[in-house]
VEXDO-92584 format. One record per residue: residue in three letters; x, y, z of N, C-alpha, C, O in turn; residue number from 1. Coordinates in Angstrom, 2 decimals. Example, Ala and Ser with C-alpha at 12.3 -4.5 7.8 and 13.67 -1.06 7.14 Angstrom:
<nodes>
     r       nc1       nc2       nc3      cac1      cac2      cac3       cc1       cc2       cc3       oc1       oc2       oc3     k
   ALA     13.19     -5.69      7.80     12.30     -4.50      7.80     13.20     -3.30      7.80     14.24     -3.32      8.46     1
   SER     12.85     -2.25      7.08     13.67     -1.06      7.14     12.90      0.03      7.87     13.41      1.14      8.04     2
</nodes>
This chain:
<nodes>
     r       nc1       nc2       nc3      cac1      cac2      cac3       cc1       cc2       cc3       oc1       oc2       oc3     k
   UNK    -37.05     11.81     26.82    -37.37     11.36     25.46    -36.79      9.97     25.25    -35.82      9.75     25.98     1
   UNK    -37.10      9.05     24.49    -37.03      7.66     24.49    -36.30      7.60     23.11    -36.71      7.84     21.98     2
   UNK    -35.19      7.24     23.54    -34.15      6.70     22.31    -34.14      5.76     21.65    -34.16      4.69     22.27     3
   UNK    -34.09      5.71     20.25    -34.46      5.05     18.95    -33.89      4.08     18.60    -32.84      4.20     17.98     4
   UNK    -34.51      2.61     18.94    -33.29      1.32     18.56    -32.42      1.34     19.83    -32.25      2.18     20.71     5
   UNK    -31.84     -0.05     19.58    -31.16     -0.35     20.76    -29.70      0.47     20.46    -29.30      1.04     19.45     6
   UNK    -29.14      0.28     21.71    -27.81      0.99     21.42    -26.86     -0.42     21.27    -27.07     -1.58     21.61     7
   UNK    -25.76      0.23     20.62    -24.37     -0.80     19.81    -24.08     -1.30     21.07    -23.85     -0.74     22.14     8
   UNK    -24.12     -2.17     20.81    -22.65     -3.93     21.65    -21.93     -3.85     21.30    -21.45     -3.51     22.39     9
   UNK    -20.90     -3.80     20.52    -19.55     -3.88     19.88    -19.16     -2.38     19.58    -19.67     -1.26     19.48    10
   UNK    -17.89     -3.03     19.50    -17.00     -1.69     19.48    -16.41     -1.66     17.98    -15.74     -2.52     17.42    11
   UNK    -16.85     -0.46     17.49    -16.94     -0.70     16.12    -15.34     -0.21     15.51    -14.91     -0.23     14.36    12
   UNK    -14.69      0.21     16.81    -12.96      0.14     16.34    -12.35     -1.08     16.51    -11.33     -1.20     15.83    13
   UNK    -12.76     -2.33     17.43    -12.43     -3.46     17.19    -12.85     -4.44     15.98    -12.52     -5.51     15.48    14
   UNK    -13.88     -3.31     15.80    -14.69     -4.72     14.68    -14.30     -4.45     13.29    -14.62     -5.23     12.40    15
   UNK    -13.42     -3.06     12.97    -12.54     -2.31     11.95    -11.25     -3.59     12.04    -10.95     -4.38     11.15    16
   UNK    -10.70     -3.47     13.31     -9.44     -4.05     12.89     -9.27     -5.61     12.88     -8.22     -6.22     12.68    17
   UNK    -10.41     -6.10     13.12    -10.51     -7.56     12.90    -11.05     -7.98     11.68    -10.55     -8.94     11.10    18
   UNK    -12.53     -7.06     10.97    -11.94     -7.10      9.73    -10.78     -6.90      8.84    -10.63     -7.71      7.92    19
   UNK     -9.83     -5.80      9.00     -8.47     -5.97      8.42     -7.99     -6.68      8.51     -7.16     -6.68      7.60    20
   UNK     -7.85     -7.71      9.25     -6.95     -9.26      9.31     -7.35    -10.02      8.46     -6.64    -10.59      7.63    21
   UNK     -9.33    -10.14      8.66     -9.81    -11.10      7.61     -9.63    -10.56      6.37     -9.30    -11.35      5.49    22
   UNK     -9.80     -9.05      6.00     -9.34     -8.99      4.45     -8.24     -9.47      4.46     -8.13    -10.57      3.92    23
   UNK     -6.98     -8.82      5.11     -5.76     -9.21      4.32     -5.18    -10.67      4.38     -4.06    -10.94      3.94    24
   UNK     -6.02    -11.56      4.95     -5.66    -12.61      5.19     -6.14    -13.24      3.50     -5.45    -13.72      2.60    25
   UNK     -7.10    -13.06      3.56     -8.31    -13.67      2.52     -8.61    -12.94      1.34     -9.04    -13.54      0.36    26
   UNK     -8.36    -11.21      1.34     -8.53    -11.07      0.19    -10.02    -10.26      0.17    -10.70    -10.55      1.15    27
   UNK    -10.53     -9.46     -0.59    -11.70     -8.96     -0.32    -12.85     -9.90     -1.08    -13.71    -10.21     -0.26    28
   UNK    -13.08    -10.36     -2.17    -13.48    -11.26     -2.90    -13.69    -12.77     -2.10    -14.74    -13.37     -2.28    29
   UNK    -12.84    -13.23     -1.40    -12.37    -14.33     -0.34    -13.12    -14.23      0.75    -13.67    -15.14      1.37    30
   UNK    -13.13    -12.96      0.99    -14.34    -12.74      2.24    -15.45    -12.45      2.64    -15.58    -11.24      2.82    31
   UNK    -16.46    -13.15      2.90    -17.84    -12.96      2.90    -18.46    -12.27      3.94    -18.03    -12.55      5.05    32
   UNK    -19.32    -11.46      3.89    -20.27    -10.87      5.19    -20.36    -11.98      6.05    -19.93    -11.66      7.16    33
   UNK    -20.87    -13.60      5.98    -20.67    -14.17      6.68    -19.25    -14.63      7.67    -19.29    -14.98      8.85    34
   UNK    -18.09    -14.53      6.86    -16.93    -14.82      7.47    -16.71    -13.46      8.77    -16.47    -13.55      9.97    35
   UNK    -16.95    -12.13      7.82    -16.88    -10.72      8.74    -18.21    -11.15     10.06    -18.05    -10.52     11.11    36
   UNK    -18.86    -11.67     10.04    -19.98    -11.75     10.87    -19.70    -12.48     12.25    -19.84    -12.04     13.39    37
   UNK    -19.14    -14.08     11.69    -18.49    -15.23     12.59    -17.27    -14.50     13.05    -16.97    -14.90     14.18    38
   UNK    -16.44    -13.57     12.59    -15.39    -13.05     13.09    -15.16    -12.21     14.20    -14.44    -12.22     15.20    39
   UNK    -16.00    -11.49     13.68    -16.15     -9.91     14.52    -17.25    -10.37     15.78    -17.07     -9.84     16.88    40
   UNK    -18.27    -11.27     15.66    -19.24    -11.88     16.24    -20.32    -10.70     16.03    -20.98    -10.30     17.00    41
   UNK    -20.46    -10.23     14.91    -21.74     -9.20     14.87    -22.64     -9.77     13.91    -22.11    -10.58     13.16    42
   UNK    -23.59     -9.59     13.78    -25.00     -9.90     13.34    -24.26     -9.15     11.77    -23.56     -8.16     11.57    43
   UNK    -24.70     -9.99     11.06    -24.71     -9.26      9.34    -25.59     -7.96      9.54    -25.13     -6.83      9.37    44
   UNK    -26.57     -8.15      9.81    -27.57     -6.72     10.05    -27.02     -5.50     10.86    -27.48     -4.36     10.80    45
   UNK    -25.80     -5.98     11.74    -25.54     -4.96     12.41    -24.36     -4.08     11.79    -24.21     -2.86     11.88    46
   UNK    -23.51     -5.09     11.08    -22.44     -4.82     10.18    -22.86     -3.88      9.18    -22.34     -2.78      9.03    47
   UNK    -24.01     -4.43      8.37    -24.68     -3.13      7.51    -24.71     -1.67      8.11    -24.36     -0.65      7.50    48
   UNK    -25.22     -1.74      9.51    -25.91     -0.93      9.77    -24.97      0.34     10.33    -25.09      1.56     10.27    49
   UNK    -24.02     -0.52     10.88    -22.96      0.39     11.34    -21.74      0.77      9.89    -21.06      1.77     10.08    50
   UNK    -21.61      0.33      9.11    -20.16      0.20      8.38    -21.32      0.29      6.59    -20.54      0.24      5.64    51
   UNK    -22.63      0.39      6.17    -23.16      0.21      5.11    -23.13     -0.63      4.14    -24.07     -0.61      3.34    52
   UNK    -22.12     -1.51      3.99    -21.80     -2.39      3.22    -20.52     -3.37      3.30    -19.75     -3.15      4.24    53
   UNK    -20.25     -4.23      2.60    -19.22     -5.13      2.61    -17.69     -3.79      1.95    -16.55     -3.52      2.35    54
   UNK    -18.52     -3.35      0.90    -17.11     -2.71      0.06    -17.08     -1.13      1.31    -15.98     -0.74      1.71    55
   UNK    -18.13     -0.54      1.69    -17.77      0.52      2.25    -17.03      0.15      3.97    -16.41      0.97      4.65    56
   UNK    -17.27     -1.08      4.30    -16.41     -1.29      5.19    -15.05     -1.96      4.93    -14.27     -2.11      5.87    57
   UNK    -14.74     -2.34      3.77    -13.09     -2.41      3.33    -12.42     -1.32      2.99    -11.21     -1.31      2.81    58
   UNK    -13.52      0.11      2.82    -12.55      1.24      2.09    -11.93      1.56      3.78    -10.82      1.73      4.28    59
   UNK    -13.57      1.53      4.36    -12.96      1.89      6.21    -11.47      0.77      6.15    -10.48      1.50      6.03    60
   UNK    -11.31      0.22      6.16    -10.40     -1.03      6.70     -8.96     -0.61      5.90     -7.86     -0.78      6.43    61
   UNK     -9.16     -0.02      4.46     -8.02      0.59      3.93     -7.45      1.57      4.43     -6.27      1.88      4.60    62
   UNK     -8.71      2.15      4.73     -8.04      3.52      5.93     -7.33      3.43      6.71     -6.44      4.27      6.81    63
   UNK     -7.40      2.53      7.45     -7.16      1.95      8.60     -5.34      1.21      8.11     -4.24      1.52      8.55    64
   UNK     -5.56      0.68      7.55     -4.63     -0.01      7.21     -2.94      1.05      6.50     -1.72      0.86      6.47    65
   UNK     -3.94      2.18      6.02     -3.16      3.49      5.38     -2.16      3.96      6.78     -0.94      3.88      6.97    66
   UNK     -3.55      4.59      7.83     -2.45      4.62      8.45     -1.90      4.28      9.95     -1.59      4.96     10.92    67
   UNK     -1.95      2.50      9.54     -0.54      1.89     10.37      0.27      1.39      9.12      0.94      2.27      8.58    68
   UNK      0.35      0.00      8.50      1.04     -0.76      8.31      1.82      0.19      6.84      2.99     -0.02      6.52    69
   UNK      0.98      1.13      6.14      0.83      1.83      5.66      1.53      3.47      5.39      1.70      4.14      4.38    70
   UNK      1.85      3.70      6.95      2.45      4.92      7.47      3.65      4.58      7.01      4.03      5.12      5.97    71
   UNK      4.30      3.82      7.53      6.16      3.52      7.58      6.81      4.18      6.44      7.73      5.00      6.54    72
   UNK      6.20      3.69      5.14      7.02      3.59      3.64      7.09      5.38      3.29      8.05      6.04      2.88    73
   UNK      5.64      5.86      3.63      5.25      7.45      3.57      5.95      7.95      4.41      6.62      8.86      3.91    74
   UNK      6.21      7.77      5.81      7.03      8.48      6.61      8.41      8.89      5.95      8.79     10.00      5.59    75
   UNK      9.04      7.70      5.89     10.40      7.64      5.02     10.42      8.55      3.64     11.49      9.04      3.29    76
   UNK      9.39      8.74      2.96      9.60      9.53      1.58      9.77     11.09      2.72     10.73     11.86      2.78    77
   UNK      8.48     11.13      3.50      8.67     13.00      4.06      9.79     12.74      4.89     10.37     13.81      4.71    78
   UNK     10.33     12.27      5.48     11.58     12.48      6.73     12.33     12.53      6.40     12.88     13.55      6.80    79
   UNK     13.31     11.62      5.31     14.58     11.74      4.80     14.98     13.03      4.24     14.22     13.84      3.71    80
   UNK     16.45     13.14      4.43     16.69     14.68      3.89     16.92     14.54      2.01     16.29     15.33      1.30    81
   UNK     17.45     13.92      1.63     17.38     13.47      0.42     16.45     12.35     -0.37     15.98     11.38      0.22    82
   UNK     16.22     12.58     -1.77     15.56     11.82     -2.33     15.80     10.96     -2.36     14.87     10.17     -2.15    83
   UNK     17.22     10.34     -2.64     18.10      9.22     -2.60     17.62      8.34     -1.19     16.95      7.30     -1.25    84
   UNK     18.05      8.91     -0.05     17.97      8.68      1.43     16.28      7.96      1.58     15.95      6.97      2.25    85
   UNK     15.32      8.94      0.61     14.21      8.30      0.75     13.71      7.56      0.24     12.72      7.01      0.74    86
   UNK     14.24      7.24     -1.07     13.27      6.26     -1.52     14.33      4.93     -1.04     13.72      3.86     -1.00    87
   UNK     15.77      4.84     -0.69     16.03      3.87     -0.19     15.33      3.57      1.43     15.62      2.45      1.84    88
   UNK     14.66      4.21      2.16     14.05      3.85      3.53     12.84      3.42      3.15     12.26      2.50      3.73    89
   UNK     12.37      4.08      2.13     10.60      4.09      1.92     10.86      2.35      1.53     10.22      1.65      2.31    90
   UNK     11.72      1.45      0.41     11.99      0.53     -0.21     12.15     -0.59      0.99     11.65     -1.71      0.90    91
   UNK     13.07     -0.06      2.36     13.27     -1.22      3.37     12.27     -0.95      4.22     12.02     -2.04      4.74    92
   UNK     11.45     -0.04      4.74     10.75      0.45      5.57      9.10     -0.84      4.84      8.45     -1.57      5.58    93
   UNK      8.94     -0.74      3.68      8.04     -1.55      2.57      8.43     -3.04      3.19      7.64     -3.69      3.87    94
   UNK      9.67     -3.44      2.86     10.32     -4.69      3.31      9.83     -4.79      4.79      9.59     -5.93      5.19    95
   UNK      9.74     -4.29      5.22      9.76     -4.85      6.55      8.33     -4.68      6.98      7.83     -5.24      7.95    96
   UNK      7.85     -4.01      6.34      5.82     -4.32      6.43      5.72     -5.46      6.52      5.65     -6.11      7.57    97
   UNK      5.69     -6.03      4.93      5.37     -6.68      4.21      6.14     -8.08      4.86      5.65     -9.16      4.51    98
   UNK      7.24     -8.10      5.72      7.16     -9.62      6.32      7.38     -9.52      7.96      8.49     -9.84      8.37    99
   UNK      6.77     -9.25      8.55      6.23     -9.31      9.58      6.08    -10.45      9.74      6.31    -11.06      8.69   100
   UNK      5.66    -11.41     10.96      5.57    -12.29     11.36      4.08    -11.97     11.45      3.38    -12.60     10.66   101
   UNK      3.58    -11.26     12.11      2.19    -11.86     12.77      1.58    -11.08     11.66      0.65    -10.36     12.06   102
   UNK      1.85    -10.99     10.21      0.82    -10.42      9.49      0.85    -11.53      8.10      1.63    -12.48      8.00   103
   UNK     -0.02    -11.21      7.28      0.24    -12.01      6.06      1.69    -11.17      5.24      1.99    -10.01      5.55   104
   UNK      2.46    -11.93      4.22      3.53    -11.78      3.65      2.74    -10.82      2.36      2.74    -11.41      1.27   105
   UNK      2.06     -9.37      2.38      1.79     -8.66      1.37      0.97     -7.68      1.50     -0.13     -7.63      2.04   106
   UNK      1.72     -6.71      0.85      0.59     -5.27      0.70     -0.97     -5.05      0.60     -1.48     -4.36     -0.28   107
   UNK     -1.19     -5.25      0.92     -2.95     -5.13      0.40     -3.32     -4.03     -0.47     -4.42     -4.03     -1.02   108
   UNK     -2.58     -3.21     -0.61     -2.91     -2.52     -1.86     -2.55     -3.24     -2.89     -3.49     -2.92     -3.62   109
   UNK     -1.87     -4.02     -3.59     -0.98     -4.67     -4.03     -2.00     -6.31     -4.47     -2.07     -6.98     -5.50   110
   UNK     -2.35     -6.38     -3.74     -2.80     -8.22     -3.73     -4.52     -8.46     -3.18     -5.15     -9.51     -3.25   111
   UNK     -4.97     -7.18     -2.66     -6.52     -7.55     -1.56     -7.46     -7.95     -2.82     -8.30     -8.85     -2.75   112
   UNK     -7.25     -7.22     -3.90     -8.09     -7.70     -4.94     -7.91     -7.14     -6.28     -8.46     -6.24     -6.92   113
   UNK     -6.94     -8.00     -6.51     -5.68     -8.19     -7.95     -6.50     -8.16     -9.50     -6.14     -7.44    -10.43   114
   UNK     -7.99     -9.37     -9.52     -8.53     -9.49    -10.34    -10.08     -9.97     -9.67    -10.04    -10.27     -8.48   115
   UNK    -10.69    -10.02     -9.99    -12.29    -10.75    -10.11    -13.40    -10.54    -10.70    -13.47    -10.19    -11.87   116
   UNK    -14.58    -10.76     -9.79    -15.76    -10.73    -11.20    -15.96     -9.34    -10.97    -15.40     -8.66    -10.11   117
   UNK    -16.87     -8.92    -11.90    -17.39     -7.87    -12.66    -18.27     -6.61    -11.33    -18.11     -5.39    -11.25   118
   UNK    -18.81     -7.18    -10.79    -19.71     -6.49     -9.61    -18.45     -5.34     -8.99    -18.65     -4.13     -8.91   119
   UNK    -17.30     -5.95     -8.65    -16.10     -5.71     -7.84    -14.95     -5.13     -8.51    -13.73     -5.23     -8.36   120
   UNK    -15.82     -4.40     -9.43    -14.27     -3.73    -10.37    -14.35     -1.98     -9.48    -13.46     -1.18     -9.76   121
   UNK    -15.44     -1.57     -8.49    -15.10     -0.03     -8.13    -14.24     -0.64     -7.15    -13.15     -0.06     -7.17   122
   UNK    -14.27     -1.49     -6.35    -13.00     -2.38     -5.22    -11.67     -2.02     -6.03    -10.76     -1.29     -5.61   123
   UNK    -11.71     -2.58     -7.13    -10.51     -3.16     -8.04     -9.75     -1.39     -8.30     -8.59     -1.10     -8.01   124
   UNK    -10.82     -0.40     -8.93    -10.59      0.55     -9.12     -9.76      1.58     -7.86     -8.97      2.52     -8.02   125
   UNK    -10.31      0.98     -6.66    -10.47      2.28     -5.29     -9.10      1.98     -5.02     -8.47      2.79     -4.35   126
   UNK     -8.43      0.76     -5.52     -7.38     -0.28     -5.18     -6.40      0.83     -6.16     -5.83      1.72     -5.53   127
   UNK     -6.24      0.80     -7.34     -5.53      1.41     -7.91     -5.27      2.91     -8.39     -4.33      3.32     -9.07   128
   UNK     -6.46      3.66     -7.83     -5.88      4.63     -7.56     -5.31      4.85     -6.06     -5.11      6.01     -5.73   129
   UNK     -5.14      4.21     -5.47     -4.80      4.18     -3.85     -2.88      4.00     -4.61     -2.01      4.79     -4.25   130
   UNK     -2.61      2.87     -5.62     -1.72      2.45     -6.18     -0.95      3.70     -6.82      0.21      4.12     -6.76   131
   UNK     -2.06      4.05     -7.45     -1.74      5.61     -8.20     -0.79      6.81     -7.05      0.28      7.39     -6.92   132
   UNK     -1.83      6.64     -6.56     -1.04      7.62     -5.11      0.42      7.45     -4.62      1.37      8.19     -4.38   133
   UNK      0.20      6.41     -4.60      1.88      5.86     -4.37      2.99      6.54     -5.21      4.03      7.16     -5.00   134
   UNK      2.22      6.10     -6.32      3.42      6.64     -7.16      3.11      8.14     -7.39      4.07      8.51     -8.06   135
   UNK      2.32      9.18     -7.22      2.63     10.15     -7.14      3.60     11.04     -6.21      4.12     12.14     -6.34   136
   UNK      3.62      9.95     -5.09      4.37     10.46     -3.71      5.42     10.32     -4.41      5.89     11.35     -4.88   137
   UNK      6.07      9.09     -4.68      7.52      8.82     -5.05      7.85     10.15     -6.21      8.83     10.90     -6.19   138
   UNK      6.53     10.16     -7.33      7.53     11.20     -8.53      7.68     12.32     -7.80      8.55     13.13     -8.11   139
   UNK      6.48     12.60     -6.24      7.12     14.45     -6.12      7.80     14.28     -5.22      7.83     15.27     -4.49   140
   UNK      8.59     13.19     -4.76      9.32     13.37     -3.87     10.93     13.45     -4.51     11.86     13.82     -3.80   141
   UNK     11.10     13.03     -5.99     11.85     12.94     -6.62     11.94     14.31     -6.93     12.82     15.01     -6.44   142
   UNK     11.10     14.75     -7.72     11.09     16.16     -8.01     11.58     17.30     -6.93     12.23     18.32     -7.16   143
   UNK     11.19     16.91     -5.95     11.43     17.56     -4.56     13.15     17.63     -4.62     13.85     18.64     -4.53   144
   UNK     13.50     16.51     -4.75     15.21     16.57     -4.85     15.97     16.91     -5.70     17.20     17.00     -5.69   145
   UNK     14.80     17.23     -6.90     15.90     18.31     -8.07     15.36     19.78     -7.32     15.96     20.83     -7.52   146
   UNK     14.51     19.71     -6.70     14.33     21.58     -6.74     14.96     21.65     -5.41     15.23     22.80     -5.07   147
   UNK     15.31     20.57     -4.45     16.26     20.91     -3.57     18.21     20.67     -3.79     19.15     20.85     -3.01   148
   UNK     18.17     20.29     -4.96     19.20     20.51     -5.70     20.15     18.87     -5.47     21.15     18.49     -6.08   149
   UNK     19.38     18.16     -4.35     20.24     17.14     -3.99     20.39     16.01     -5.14     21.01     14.95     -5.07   150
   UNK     19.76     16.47     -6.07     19.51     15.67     -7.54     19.77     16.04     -8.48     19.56     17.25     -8.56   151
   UNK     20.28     15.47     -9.61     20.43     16.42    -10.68     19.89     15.47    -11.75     20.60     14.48    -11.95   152
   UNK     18.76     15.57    -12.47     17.77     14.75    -12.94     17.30     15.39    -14.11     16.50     16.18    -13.60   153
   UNK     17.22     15.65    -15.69     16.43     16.52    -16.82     14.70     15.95    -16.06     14.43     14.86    -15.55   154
   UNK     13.84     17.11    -16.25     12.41     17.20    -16.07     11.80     16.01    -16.57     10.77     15.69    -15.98   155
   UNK     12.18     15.22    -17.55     11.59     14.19    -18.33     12.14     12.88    -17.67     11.45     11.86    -17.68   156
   UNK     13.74     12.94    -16.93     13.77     12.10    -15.90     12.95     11.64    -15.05     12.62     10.45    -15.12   157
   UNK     12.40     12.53    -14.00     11.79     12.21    -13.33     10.88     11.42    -13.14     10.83     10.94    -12.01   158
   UNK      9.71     10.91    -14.25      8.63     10.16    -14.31      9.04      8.46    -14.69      8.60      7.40    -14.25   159
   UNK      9.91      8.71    -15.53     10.22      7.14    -15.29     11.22      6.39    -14.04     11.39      5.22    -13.69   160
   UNK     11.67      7.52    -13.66     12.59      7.29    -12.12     11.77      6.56    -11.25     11.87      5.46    -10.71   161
   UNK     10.76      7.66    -11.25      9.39      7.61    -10.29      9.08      5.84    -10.51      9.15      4.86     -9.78   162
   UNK      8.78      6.05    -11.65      8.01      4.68    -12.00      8.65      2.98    -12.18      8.04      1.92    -12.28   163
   UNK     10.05      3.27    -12.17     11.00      2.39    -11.66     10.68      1.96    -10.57     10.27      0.82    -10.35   164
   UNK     10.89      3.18     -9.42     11.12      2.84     -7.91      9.61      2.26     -7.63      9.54      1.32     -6.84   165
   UNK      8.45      2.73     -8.18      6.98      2.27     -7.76      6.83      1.08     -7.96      5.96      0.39     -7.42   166
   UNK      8.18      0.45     -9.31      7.71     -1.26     -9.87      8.19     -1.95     -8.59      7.60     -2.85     -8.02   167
   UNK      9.91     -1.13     -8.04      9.86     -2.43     -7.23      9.32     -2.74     -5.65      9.46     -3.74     -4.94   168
   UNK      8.70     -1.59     -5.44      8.47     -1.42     -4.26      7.40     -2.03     -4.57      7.03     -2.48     -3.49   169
   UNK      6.36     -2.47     -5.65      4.92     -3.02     -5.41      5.85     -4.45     -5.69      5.20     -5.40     -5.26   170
   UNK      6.83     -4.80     -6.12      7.08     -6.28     -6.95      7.55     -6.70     -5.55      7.43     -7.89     -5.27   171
   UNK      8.13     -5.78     -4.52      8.74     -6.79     -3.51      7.11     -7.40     -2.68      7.18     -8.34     -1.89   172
   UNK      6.16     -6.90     -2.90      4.68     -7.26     -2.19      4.52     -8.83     -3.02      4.21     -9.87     -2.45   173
   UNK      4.75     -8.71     -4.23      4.71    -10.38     -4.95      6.05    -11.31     -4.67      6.02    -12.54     -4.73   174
   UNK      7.20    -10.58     -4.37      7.97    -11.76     -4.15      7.75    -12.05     -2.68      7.67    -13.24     -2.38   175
   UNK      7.61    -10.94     -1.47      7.01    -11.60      0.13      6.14    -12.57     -0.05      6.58    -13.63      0.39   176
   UNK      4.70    -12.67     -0.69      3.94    -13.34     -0.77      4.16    -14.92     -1.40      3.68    -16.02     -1.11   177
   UNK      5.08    -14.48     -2.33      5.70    -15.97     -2.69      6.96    -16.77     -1.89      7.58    -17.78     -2.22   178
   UNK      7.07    -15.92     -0.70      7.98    -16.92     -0.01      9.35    -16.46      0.10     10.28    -17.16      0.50   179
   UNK      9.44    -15.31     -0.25     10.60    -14.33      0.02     10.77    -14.14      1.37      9.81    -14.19      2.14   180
   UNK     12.43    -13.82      1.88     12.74    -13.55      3.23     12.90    -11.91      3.07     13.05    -11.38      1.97   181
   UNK     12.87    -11.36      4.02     13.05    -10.11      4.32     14.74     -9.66      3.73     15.08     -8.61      3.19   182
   UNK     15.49    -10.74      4.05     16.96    -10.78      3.24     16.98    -10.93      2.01     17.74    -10.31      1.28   183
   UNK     16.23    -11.67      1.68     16.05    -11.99     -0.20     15.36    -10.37     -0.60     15.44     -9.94     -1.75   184
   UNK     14.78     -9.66      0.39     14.01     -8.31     -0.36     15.20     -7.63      0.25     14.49     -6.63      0.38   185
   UNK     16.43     -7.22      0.78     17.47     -6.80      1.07     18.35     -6.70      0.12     19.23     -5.85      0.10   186
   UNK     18.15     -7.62     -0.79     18.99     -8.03     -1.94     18.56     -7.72     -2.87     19.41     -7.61     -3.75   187
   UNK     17.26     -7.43     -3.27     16.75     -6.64     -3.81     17.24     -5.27     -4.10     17.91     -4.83     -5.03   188
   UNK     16.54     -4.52     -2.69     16.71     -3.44     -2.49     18.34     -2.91     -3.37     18.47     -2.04     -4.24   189
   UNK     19.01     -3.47     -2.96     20.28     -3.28     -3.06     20.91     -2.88     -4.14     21.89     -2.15     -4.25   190
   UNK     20.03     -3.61     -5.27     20.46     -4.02     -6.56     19.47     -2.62     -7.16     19.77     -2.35     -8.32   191
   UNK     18.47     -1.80     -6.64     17.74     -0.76     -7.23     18.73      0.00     -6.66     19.52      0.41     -7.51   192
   UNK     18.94      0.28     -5.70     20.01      1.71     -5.02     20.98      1.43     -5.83     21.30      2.43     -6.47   193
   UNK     21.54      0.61     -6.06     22.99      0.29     -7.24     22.77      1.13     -8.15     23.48      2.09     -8.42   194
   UNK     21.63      0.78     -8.74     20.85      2.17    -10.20     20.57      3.03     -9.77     19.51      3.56    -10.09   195
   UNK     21.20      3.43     -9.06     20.10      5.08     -8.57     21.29      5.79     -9.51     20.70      6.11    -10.54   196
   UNK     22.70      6.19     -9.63     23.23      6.86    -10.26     23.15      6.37    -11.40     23.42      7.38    -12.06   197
   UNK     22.97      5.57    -12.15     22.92      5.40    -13.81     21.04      5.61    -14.17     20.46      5.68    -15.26   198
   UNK     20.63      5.66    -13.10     19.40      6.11    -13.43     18.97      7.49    -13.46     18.16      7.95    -14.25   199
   UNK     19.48      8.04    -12.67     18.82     10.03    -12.72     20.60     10.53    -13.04     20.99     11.45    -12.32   200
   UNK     21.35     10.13    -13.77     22.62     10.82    -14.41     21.58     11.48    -15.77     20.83     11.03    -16.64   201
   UNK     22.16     12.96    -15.23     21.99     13.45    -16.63     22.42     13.23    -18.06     22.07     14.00    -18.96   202
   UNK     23.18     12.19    -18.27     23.66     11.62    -19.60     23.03     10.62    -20.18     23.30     10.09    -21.26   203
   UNK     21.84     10.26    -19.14     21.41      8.74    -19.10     20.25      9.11    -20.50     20.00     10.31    -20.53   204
   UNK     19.71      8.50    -21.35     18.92      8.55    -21.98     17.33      8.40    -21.19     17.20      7.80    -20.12   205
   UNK     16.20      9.03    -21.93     15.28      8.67    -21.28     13.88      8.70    -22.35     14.24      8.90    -23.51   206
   UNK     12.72      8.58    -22.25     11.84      8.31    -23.56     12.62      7.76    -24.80     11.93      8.03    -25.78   207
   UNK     13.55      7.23    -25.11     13.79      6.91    -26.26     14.65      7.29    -26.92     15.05      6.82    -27.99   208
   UNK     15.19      8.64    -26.06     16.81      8.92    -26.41     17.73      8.38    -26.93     17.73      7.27    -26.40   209
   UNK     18.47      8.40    -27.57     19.73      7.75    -28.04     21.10      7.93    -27.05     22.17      7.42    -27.38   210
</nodes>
């Protein structure tokens, strides 16, 4: 029987991770089917054909990106024996993504596509609940450490704890990008673990407490 269309030239796991460079280099908005085309060296037509679109081959490329550069920060929340233990690894484990030498200085969840036009708000959207996720890991991993007792946190603690640790772990993605050293996000770090006990002390006020 005589098979339909030619068969693929390219290897469509190389042509995944060379788009991930050009997004995160450029940005999804920044990057055109033509740039993915001259890059990868595939025909726009073939790019469709294999990957369906520009945005359905960046969600591929997020995937992708989830889990390598991506893995580290998540590893650190499940491995550590304490909550404490983890969100300080998940915080340097982030740091040390994020300045790499042979990568750009920033998260791509964080920065691939911050704002733009109107066409590109389900991008903008797929972006922040990916963001969302994040911080769900951090609140149940917090939670995880009051019901493993290594915490002692009121129930209403927990969500702004959560949401502390999520500001700075996305804010160190804007200060890398602006020219931060991996030591300057060290110093950082440092200054959130400092708050970790005046932050989940049960005496601490929280919603508005007095």
């Amino acid at each position: 029987m005589a098979t339909r269309g030619r068969p693929r030239t390219f290897d469509p796991g190389v042509a995944l991770r060379t788009a991930l460079d050009l997004f995160w280099e450029r940005g999804y908005e920044g990057t055109s089917l033509n740039d993915l085309a001259q890059a990868t060296g595939i025909a726009s037509a073939s790019i469709y054909a294999c990957f369906g679109s520009k945005e359905n081959l960046f969600r591929q490329v997020m995937a992708l990106y989830g889990t390598t550069s991506g893995e580290p920060p998540r590893r650190a929340l499940r491995e550590q024996p304490t909550a404490r233990a983890a969100i300080h690894a998940m915080l340097r484990a982030t740091a040390d993504e994020i300045t790499r030498p042979d990568t750009p200085h920033y998260c791509m969840l964080i920065l691939a596509a911050p704002t733009g036009a109107v066409e590109n708000h389900a991008v903008r959207e797929f972006l922040a609940d990916r963001r969302r996720d994040q911080y769900a890991s951090i609140r149940e991993r917090i939670a995880r450490g009051v019901a493993d007792g290594d915490l002692t946190l009121p129930p209403a603690g927990v969500e702004p704890v959560a949401r502390y640790y999520t500001t700075v772990m996305q804010g160190l993605s804007i200060q890398a990008r602006d020219g931060a050293s991996r030591d300057d996000l060290e110093a950082v770090i440092s200054c959130a673990m400092a708050a970790w006990e005046a932050l989940t002390a049960t005496t601490a006020a929280y919603r508005g407490a007095e």
